[in-house]
Structures are given as C-alpha cells and as structure tokens.
C-alpha positions, 0 to 999 in steps of 0.5 A, a space after each residue: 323787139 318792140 312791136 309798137 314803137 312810141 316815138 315823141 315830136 318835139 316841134 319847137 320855136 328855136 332860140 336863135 344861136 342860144 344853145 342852153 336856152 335851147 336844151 332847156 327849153 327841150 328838157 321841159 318838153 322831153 321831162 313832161 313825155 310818158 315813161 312808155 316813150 321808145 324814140 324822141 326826135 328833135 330838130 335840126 340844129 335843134 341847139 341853135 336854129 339853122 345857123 351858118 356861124 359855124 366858127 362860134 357855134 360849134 362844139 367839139 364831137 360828143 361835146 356838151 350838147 351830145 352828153 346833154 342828149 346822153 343824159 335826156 336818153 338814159 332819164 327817159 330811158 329812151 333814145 333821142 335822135 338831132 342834129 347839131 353843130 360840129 367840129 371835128 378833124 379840122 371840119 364843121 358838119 351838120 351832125 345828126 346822133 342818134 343816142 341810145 339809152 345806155 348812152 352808147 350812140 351812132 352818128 350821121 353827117 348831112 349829106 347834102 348840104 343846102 347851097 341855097 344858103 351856102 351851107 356847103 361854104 361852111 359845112 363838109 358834106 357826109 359820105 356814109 349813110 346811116 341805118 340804126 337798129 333799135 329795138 328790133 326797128 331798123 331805122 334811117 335817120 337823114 337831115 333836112 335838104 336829104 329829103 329832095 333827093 330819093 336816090 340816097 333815101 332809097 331803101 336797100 336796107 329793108 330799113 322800117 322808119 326814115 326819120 328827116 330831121 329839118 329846118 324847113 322854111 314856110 316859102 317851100 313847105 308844099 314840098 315838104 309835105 309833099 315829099 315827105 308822102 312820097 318818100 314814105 310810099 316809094 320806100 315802102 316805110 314809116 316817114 318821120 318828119 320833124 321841122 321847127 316853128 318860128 322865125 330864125 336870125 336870117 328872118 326865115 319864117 318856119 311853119 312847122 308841118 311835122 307829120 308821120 306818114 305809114 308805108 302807103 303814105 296815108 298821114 298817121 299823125 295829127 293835122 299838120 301844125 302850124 305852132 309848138 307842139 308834142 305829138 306820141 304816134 306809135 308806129 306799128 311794125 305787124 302793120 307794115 310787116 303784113 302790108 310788105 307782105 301784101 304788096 311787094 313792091 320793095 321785091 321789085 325796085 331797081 338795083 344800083 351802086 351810089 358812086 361818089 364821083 368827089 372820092 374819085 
C-alpha cells in the first residue's frame, strides 16, 4: 500500500491523426519523469487527437498502442493511464486502459459519447463502470464528456481518486474547471483532470487546464496552464482518510440504482 501516490500530468499538443508522432513525442516526456513516479495520466485520444475518422484510425483491442503503453509501464515500472481509438467485436469505442506495471491491464469504454461532434454516430457507448486497485488507491478512471454527468461519477465505491482523461475545447473550459472542483467535493475524492493543448484537424482550440483538486476541492496543483506541461503532484491517502473521518459526508449520500433504460 502507498500512502503517497505520484502521479505524473503529461499535458501535451497532439499531433493530428499521427499515432507514432504522438508516442514519441509522450515517450520523451514519460523517459524524462522521476523513478519515484506511481501513475501517469495521458490524454484522450492521446495517439490521435479527438478524431472522428474512426474506420482508419482505429486499432485492434490491446493493439500496437496498447503494448507501446505496457512498454511505457514496465520501464517506469509504473502504470500509465489514456485513451485510444478502438476496434472490437464489430464496434469503434473510445477506450481508456489502465496498464499496470506488470503489463497486466484493465479497460474503460467512455460512456458518454459527445453528440455535439457526433461522437455517438461513430462510436458505441460503454456500459460498465471502472474502478481500479492499485497500490492499496481504489481509483475511478472516466473520459472527457463523463465529467458533465455526476450521476455515473457518483461514488458508491469509496473509491479515493477520479481521473478525467479529456479533449476539452477552450469555447467551454469555464465548465471544466468548474466541474472538475465540483466532482472532487461532491465525491469527497482526489479529482484528476488531464486535458491537451493546441489546435486539432476540426480547428478546435484546447487550452488545457489540467489540475488536481483534493477532497474539499481545494486546487493541489499548479496554477492552471495554458501550454505543455508536466506537473508530479502526490496525493496523500492519511489526508483524505482523516478528512473522511472528520466530515462524513459520503455516510450520508443518497442510495440509488443506474438503470440502463437502452438494455431494457
């Protein structure tokens, strides 16, 4: 069990639609972080920026950029978290794995799929949620569009990080700020997200915003950039244990069922 959790930002201009200009360009940053790093977090789509071309893009489930990630975990000897663009079982998602050291690895497919850009024309939404354990953390992983729906980020679990993966634009990054705080006190969790910077084939402008807010939505990493950056921020699991003692607030929340009305 890890008390202190390191946990990497890897805030990044994405290469439009360049898959291996992409990893290499993440494989200098992830080679140039501390030894001590636990968790790296990557982007949405981070191989291809936020791309609807799914029919070319798209690789196979645990594919090429899957064993890129493997690789980038077992030399850091530290799990690396993103999202990709996948084919399987006659479907495109927008998959998020979570890769552990060992290579062993668990997946996520995004379950709300961005209408505004017809994401859902393209790709299947999921239908399971995913709560990682690693290192003694239970951790909830979630993608992009998720973070305007607190409902499936509820935490049932105790989970003690959620992690939003993202390419938000800059037209509506009040929001993401916004509810990126407020899933952090409503969850009573450490609240991860990672966004890109830059400007994608669909002219989208991204200003990044990447930032980790703790239980009570106090912002525990740096001032919110703008340009690529890489940010270590160690999240303390004795801090939010001892603030969950104090204010019990997660005791109190209200009990309920998801039900998938689609499955019906």
């Amino acid at each position: 069990m890890a008390e202190i959790l390191n946990t990497a930002l890897l805030q990044a201009n994405l290469e439009w639609e360049k898959i291996e200009d992409n990893k290499a360009l993440f494989e200098r940053k992830i080679k140039e972080l501390p030894q001590e790093t636990d968790l790296i977090i990557l982007p949405e789509m981070f191989s291809t920026g936020f791309s609807m071309n799914a029919e070319n893009l798209a690789e196979p489930h645990e594919g090429p950029t899957f064993k890129w990630m493997q690789k980038m975990a077992s030399e850091k000897d530290a799990a690396v978290t993103g999202s990709l663009i996948i084919s399987d079982g006659g479907n495109f998602y927008n998959r998020l794995y979570f890769v552990y050291p060992d290579g062993s690895s668990q997946k996520y497919d995004k379950r709300h799929t961005f209408t505004l850009a017809k994401e859902d024309e393209t790709y299947a939404s999921g239908r399971e949620r995913l709560i990682v354990e690693y290192k003694g953390w239970k951790i909830c992983p979630l993608v992009c569009y998720d973070l305007r729906f607190p409902v499936w980020a509820r935490n049932t679990e105790g989970y003690d990080l959620l992690i939003y993966v993202a390419n938000w634009p800059a037209a509506r990054v009040v929001a993401w700020d916004a509810l990126l705080k407020a899933r952090a006190i409503e969850n009573m969790s450490y609240c991860i997200g990672l966004n890109r910077v830059g400007r994608d084939g669909s002219d989208l402008n991204y200003v990044g915003h990447s930032a980790v807010y703790d239980c009570l939505g106090k912002q525990i990493s740096s001032n919110l950039q703008e340009t690529e950056f890489t940010e270590l921020v160690k999240l303390n699991k004795q801090d939010l244990k001892d603030t969950r003692s104090q204010l019990k607030f997660l005791q109190d929340r209200d009990r309920f069922t998801i039900i998938d009305l689609e499955e019906e």
